[in-house]
TIVO-2410 file (N, C-alpha, C; in nm, 3 decimals):
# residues 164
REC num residu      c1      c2      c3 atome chaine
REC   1      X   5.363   1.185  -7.774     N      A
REC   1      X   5.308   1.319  -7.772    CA      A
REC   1      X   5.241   1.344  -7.906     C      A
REC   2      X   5.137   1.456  -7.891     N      A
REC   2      X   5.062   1.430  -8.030    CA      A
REC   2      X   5.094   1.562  -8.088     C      A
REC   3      X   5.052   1.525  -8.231     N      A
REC   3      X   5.110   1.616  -8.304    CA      A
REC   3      X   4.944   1.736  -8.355     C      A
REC   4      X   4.987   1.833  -8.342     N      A
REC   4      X   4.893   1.920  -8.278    CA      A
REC   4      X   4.810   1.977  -8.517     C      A
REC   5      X   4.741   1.969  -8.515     N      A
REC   5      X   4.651   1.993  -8.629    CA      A
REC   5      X   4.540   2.127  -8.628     C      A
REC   6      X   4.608   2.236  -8.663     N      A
REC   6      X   4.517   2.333  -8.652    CA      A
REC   6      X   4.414   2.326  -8.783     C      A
REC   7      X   4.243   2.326  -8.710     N      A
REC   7      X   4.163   2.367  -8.811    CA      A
REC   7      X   4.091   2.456  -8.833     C      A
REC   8      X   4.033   2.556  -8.726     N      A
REC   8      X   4.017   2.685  -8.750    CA      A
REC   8      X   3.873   2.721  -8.795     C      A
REC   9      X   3.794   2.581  -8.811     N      A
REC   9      X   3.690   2.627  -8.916    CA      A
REC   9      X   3.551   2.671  -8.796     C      A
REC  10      X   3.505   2.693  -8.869     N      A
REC  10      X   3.365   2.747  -8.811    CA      A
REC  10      X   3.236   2.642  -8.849     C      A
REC  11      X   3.180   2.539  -8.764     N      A
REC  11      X   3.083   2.438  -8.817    CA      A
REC  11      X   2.938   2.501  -8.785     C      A
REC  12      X   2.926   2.618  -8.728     N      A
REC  12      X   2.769   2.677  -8.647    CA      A
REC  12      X   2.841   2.825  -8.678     C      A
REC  13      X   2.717   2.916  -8.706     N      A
REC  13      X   2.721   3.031  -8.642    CA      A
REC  13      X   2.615   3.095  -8.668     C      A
REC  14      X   2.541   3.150  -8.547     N      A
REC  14      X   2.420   3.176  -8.552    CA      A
REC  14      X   2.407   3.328  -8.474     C      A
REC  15      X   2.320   3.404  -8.429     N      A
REC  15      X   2.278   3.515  -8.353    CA      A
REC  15      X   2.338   3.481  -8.182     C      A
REC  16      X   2.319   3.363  -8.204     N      A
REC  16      X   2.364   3.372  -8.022    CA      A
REC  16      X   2.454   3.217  -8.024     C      A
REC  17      X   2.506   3.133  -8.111     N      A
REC  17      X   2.650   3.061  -8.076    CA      A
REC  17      X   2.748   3.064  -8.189     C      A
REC  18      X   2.845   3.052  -8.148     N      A
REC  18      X   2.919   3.004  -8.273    CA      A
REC  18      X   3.023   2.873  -8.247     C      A
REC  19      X   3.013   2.773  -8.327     N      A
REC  19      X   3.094   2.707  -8.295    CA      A
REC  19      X   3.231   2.634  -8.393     C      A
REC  20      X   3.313   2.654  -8.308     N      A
REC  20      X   3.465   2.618  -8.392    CA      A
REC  20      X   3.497   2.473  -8.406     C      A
REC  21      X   3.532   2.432  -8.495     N      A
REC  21      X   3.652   2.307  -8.502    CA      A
REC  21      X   3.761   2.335  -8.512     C      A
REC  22      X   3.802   2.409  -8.365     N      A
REC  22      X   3.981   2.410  -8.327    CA      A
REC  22      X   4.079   2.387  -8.384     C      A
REC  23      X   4.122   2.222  -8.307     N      A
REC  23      X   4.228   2.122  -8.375    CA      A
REC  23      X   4.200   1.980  -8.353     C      A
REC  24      X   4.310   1.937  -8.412     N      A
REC  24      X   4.308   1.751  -8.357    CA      A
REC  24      X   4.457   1.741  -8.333     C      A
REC  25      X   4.452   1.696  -8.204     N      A
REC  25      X   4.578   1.653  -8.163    CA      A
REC  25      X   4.590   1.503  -8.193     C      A
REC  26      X   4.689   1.456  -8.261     N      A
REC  26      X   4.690   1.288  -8.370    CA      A
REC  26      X   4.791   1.261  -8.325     C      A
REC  27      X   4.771   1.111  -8.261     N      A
REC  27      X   4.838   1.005  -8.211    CA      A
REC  27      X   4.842   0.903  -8.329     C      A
REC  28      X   5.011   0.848  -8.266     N      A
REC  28      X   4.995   0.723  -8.376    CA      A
REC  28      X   4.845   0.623  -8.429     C      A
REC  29      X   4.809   0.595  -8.312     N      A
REC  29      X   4.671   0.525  -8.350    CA      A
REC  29      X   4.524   0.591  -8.369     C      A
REC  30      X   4.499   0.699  -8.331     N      A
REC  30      X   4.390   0.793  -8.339    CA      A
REC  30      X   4.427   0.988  -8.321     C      A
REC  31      X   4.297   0.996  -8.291     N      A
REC  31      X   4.332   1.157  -8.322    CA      A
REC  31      X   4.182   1.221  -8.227     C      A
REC  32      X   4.183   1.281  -8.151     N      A
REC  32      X   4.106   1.388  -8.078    CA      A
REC  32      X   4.081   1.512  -8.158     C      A
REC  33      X   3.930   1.538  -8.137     N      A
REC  33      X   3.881   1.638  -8.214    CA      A
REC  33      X   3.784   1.748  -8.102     C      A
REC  34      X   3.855   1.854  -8.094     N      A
REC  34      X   3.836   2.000  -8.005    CA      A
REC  34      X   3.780   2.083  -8.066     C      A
REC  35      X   3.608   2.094  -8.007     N      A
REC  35      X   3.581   2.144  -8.046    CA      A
REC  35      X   3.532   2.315  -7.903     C      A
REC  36      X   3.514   2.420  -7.995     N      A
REC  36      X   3.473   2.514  -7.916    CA      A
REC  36      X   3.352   2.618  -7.890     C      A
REC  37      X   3.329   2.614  -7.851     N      A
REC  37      X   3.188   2.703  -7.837    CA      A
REC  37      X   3.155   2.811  -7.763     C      A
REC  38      X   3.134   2.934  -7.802     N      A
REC  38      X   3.130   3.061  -7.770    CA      A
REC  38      X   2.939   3.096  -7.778     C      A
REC  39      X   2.919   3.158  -7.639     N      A
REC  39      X   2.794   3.221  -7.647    CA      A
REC  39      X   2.832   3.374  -7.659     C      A
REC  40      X   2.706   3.436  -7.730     N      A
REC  40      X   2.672   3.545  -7.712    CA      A
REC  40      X   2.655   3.617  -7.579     C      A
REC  41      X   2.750   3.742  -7.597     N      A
REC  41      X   2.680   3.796  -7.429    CA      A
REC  41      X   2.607   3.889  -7.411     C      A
REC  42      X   2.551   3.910  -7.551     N      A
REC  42      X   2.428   3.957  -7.556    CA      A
REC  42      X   2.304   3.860  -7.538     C      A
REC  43      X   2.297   3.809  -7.564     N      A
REC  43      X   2.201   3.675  -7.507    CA      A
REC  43      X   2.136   3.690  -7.385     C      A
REC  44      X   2.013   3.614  -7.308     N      A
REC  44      X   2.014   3.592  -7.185    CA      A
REC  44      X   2.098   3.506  -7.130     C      A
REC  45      X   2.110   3.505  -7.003     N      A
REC  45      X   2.200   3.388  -6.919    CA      A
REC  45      X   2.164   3.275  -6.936     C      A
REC  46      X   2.021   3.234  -6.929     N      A
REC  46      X   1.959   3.103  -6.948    CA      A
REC  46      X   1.981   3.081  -7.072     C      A
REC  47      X   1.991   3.162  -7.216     N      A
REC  47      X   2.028   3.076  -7.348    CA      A
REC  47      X   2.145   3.054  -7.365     C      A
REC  48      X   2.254   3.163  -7.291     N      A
REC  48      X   2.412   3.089  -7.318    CA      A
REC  48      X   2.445   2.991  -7.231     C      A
REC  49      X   2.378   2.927  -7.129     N      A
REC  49      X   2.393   2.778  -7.078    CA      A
REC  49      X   2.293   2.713  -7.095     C      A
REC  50      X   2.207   2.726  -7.190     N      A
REC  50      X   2.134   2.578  -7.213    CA      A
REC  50      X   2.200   2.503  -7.274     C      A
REC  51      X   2.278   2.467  -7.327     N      A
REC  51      X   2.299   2.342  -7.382    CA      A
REC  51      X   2.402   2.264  -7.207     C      A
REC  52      X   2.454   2.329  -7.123     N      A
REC  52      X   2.518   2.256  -7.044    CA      A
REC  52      X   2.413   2.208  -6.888     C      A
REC  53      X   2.297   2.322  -6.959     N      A
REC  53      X   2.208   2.311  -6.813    CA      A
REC  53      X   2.098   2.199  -6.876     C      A
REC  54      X   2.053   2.238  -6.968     N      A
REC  54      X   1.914   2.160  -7.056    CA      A
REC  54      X   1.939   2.012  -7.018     C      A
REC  55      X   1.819   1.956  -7.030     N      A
REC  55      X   1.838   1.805  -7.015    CA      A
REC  55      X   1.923   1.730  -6.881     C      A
REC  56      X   1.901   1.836  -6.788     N      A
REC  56      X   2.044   1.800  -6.674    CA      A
REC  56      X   1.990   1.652  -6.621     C      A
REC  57      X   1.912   1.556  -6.646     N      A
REC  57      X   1.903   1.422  -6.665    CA      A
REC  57      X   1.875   1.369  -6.727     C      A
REC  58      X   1.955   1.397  -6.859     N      A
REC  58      X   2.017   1.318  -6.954    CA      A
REC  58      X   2.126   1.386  -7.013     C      A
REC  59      X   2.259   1.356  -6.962     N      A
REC  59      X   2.328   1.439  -6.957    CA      A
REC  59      X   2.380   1.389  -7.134     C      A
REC  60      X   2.394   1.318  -7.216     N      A
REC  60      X   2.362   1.285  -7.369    CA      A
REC  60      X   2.347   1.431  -7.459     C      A
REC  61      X   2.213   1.441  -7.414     N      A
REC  61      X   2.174   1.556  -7.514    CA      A
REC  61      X   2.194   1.652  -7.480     C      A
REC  62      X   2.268   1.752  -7.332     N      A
REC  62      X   2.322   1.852  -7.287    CA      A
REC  62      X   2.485   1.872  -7.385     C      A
REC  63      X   2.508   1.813  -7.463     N      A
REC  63      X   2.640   1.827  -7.549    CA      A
REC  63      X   2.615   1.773  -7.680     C      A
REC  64      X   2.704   1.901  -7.713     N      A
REC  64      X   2.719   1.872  -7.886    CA      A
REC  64      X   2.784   1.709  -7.952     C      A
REC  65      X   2.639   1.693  -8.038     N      A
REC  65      X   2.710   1.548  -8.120    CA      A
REC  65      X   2.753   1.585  -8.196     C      A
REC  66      X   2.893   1.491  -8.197     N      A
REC  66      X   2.991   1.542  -8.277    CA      A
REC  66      X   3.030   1.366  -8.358     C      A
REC  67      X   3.008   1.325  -8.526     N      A
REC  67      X   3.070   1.203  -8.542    CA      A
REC  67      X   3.143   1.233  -8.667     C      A
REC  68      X   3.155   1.120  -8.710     N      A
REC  68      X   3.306   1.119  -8.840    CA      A
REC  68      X   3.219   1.077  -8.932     C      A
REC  69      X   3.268   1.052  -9.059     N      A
REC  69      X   3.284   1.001  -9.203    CA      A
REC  69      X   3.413   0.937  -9.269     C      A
REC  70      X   3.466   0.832  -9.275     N      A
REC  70      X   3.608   0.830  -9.316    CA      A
REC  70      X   3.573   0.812  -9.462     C      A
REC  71      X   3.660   0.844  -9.550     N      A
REC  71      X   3.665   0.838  -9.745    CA      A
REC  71      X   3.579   0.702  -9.773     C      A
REC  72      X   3.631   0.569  -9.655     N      A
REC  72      X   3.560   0.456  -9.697    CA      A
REC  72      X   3.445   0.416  -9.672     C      A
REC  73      X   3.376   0.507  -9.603     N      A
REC  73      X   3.232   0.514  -9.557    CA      A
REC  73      X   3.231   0.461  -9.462     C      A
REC  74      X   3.307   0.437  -9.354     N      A
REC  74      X   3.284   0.394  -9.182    CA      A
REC  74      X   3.300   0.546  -9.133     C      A
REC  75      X   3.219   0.494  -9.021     N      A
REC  75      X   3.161   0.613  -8.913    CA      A
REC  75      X   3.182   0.565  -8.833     C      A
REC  76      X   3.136   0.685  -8.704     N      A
REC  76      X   3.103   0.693  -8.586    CA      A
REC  76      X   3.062   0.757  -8.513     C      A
REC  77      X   2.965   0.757  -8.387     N      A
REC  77      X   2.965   0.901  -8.301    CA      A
REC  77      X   2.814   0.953  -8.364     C      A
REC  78      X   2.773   0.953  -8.516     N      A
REC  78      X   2.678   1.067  -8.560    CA      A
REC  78      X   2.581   1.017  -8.494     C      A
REC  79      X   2.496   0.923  -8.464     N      A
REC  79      X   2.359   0.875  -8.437    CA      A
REC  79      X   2.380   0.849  -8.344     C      A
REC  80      X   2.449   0.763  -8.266     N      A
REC  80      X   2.500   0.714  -8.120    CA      A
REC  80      X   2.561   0.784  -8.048     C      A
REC  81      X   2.544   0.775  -7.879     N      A
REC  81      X   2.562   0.846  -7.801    CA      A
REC  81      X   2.735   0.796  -7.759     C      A
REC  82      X   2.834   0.938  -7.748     N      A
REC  82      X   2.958   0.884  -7.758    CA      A
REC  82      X   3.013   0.863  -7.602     C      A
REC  83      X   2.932   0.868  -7.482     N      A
REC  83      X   2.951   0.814  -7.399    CA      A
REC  83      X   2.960   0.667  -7.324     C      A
REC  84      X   3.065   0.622  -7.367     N      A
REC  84      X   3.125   0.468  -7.358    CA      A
REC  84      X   3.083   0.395  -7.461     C      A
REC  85      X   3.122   0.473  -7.624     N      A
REC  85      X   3.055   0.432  -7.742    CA      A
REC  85      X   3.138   0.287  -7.748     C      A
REC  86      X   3.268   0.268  -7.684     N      A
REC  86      X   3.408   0.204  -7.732    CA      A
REC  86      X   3.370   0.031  -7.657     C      A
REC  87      X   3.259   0.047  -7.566     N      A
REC  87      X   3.242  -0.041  -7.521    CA      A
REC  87      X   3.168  -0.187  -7.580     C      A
REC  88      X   3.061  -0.106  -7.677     N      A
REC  88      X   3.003  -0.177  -7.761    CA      A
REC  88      X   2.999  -0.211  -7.899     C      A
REC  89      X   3.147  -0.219  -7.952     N      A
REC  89      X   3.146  -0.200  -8.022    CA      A
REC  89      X   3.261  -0.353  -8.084     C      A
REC  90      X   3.222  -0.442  -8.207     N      A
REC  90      X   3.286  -0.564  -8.252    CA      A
REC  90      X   3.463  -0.555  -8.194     C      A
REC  91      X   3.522  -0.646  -8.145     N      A
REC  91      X   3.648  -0.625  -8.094    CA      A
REC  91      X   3.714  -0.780  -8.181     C      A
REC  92      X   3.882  -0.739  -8.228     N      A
REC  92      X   3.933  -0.863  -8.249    CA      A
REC  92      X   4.005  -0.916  -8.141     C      A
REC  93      X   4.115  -1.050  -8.198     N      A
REC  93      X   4.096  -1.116  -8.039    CA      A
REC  93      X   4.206  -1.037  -7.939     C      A
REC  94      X   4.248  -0.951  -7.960     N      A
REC  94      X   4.350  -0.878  -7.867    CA      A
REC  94      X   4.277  -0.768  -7.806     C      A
REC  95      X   4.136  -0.745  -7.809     N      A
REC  95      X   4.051  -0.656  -7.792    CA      A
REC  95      X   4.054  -0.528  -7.837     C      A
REC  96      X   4.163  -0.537  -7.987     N      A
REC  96      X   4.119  -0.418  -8.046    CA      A
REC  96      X   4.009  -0.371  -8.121     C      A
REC  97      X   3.934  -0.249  -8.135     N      A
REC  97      X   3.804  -0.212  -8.233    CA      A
REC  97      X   3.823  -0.263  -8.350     C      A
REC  98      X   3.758  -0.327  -8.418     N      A
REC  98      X   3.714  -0.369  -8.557    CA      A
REC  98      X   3.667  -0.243  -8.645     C      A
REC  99      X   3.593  -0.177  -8.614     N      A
REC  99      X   3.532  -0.060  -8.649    CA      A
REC  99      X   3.526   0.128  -8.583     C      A
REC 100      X   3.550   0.195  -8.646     N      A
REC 100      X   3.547   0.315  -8.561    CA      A
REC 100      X   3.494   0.324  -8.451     C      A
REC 101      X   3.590   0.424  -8.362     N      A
REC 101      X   3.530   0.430  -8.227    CA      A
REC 101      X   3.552   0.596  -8.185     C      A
REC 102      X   3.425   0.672  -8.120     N      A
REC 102      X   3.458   0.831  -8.106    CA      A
REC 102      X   3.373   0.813  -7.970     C      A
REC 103      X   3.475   0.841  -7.867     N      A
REC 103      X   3.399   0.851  -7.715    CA      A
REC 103      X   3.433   0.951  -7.683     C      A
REC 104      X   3.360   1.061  -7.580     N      A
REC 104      X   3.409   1.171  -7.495    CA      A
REC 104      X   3.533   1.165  -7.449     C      A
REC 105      X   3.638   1.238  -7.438     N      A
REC 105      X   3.749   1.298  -7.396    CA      A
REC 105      X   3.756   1.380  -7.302     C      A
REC 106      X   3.694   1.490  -7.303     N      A
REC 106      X   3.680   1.584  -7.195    CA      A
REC 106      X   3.588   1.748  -7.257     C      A
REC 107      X   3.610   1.802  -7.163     N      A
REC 107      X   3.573   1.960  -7.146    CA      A
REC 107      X   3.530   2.012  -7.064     C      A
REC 108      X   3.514   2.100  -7.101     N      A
REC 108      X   3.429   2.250  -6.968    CA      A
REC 108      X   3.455   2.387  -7.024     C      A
REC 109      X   3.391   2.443  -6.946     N      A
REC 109      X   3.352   2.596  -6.946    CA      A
REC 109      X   3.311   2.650  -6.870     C      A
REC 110      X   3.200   2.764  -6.889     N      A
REC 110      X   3.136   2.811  -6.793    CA      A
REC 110      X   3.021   2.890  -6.911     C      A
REC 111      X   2.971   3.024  -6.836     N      A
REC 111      X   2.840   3.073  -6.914    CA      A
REC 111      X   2.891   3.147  -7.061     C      A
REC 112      X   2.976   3.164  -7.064     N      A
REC 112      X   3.036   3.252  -7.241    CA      A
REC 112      X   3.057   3.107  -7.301     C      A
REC 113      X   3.101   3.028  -7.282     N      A
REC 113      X   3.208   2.931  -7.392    CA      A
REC 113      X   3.241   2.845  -7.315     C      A
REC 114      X   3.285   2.694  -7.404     N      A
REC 114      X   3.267   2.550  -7.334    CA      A
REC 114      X   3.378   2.497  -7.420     C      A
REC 115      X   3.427   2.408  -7.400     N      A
REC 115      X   3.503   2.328  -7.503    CA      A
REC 115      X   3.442   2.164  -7.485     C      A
REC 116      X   3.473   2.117  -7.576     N      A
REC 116      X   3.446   1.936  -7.616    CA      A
REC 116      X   3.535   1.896  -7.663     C      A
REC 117      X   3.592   1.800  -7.637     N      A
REC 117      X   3.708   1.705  -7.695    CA      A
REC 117      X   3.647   1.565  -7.740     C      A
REC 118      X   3.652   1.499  -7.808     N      A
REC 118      X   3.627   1.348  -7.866    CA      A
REC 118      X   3.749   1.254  -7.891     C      A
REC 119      X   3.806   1.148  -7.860     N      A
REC 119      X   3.853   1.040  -7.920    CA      A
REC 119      X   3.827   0.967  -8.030     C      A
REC 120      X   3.924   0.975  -8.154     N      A
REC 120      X   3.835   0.888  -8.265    CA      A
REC 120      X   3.964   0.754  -8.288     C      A
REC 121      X   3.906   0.659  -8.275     N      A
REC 121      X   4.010   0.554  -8.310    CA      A
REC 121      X   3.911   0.463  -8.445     C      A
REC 122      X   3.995   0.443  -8.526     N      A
REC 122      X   4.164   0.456  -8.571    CA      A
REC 122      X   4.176   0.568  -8.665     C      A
REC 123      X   4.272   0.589  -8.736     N      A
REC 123      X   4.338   0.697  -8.836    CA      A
REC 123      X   4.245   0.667  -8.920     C      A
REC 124      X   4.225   0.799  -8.988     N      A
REC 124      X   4.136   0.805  -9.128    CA      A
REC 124      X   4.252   0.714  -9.214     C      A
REC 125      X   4.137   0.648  -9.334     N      A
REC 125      X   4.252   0.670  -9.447    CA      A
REC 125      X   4.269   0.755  -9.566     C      A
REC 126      X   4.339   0.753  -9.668     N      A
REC 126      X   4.335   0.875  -9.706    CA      A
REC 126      X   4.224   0.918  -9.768     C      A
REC 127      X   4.189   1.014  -9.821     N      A
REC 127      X   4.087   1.089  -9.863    CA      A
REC 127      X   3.992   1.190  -9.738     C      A
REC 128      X   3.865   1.218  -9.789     N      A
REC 128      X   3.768   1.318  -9.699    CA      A
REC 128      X   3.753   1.230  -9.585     C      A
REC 129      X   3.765   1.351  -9.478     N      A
REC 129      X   3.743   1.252  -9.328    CA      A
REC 129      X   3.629   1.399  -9.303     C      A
REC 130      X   3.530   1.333  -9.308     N      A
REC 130      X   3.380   1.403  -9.255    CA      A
REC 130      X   3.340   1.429  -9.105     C      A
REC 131      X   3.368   1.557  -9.042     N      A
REC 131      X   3.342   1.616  -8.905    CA      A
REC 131      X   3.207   1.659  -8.932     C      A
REC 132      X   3.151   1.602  -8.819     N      A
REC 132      X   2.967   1.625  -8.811    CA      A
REC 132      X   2.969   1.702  -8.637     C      A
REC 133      X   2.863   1.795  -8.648     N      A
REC 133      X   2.853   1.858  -8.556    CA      A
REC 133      X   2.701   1.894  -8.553     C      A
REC 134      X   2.646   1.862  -8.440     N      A
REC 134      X   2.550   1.923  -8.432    CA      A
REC 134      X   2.469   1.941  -8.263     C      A
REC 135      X   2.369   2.013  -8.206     N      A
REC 135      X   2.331   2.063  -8.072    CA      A
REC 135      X   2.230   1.979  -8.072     C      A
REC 136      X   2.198   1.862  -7.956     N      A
REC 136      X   2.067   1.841  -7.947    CA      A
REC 136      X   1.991   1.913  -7.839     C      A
REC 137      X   2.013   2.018  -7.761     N      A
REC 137      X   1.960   2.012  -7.640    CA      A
REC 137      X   1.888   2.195  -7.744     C      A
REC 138      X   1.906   2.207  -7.858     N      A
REC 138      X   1.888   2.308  -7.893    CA      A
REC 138      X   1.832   2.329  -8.065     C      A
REC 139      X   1.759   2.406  -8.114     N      A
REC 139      X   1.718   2.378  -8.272    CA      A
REC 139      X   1.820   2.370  -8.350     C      A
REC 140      X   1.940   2.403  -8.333     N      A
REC 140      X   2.039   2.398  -8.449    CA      A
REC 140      X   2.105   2.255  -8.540     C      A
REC 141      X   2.095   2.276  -8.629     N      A
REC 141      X   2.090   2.119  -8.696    CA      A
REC 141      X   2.238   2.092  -8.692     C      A
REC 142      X   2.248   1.978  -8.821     N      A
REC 142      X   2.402   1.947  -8.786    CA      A
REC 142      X   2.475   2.035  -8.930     C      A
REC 143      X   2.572   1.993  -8.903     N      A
REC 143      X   2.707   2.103  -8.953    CA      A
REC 143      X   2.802   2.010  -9.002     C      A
REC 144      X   2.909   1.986  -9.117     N      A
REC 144      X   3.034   1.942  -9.142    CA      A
REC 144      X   3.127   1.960  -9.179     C      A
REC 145      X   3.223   1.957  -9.159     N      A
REC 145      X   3.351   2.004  -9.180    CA      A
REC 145      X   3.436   1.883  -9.284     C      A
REC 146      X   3.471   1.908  -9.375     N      A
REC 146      X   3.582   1.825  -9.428    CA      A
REC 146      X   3.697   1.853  -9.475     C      A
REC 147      X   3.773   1.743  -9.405     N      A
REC 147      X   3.946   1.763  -9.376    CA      A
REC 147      X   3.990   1.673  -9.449     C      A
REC 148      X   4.119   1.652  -9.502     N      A
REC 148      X   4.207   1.566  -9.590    CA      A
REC 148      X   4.230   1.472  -9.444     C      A
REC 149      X   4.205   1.342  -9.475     N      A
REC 149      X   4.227   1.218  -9.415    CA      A
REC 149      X   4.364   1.173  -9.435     C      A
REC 150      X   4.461   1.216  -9.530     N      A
REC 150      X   4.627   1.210  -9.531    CA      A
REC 150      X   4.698   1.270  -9.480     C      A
REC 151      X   4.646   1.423  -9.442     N      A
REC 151      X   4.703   1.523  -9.361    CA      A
REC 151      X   4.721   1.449  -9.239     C      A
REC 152      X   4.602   1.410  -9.163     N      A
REC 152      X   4.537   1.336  -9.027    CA      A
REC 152      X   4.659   1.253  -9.027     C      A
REC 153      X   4.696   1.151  -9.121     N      A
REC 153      X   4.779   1.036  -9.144    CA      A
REC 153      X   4.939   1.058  -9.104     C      A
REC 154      X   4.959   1.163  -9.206     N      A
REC 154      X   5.082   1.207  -9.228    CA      A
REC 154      X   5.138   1.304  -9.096     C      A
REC 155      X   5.005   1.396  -9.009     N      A
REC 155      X   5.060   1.398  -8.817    CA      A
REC 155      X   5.081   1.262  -8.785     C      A
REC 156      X   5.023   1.187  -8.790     N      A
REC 156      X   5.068   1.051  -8.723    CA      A
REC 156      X   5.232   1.044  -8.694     C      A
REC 157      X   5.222   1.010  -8.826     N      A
REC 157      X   5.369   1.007  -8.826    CA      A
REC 157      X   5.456   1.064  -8.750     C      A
REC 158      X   5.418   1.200  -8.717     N      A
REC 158      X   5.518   1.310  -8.642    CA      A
REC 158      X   5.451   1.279  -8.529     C      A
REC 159      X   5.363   1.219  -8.479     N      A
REC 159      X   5.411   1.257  -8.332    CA      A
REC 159      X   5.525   1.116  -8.220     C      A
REC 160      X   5.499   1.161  -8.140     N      A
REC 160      X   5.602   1.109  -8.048    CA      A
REC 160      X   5.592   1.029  -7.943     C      A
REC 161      X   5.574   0.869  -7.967     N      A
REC 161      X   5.552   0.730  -7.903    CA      A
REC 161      X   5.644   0.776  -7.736     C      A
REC 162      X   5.567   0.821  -7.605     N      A
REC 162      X   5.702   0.793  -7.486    CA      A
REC 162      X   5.652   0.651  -7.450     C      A
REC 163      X   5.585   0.638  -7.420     N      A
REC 163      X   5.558   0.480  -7.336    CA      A
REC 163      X   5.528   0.392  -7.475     C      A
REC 164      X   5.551   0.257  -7.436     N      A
REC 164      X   5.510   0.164  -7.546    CA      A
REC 164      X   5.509   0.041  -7.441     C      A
***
């Protein structure tokens, strides 16, 4: 079970979105990053769902890119599309990642507010772990958040292995 990381911060906020970096729920080996997004309801209808309607074939740029920075300068996620990022990516011989990996997790919403979840494998190490955020289906650039990469570490620890 994971050990739940409130962050609270605000990576966007503009006239008509704002968007949160929630939490990360951190597993022994990685950590999920929730993010949230609130439209204006003052807005029209068509601008508080473009980003889930826009691009509706290519569903890529209909969601916020969201990638990392770890202290040692590996990434993931910022330039590349994180839909089945995990697939292409150097493996050792037990087919674990060699290098960071941040693929979609989940979400939804509706016309006010959406949520996004990401997978990032593996654990930061310690130092700045760099949250990048940004809209492509929309002008808003990108955004970052930076969190202590020991904090990230030190949930590890606490959470709670059931299956092995």
């Amino acid at each position: 079970m994971p050990e739940v990381v409130a962050v609270n911060e605000i990576v966007h906020r503009s006239d008509s979105v704002v968007a949160q970096l929630d939490h990360l729920r951190v597993y022994p080996n990685g950590f999920t990053i929730s993010l949230w997004i609130l439209t204006s309801p003052h807005e029209r209808v068509e601008l508080r769902t473009q980003m889930l309607t826009a691009s509706r074939l290519d569903p890529v740029s209909r969601w916020p890119r969201i990638g990392v920075r770890f202290a040692d300068g590996r990434s993931a996620g910022r330039e590349a599309a994180f839909h089945g990022g995990h697939l292409n990516v150097a493996k050792d011989d037990r087919g674990i990642p060699t290098e960071p990996v941040l693929t979609l997790f989940g979400g939804g919403g509706g016309s006010h507010g959406w949520h996004v979840s990401v997978w990032v494998f593996p654990l930061p190490p310690e130092g700045p772990l760099e949250v990048y955020v940004a809209f492509p289906a929309t002008d808003v650039g990108e955004s970052k958040v930076v969190l202590d990469g020991g904090l990230v570490r030190s949930a590890a620890e606490r959470a709670r292995v059931i299956w092995s």
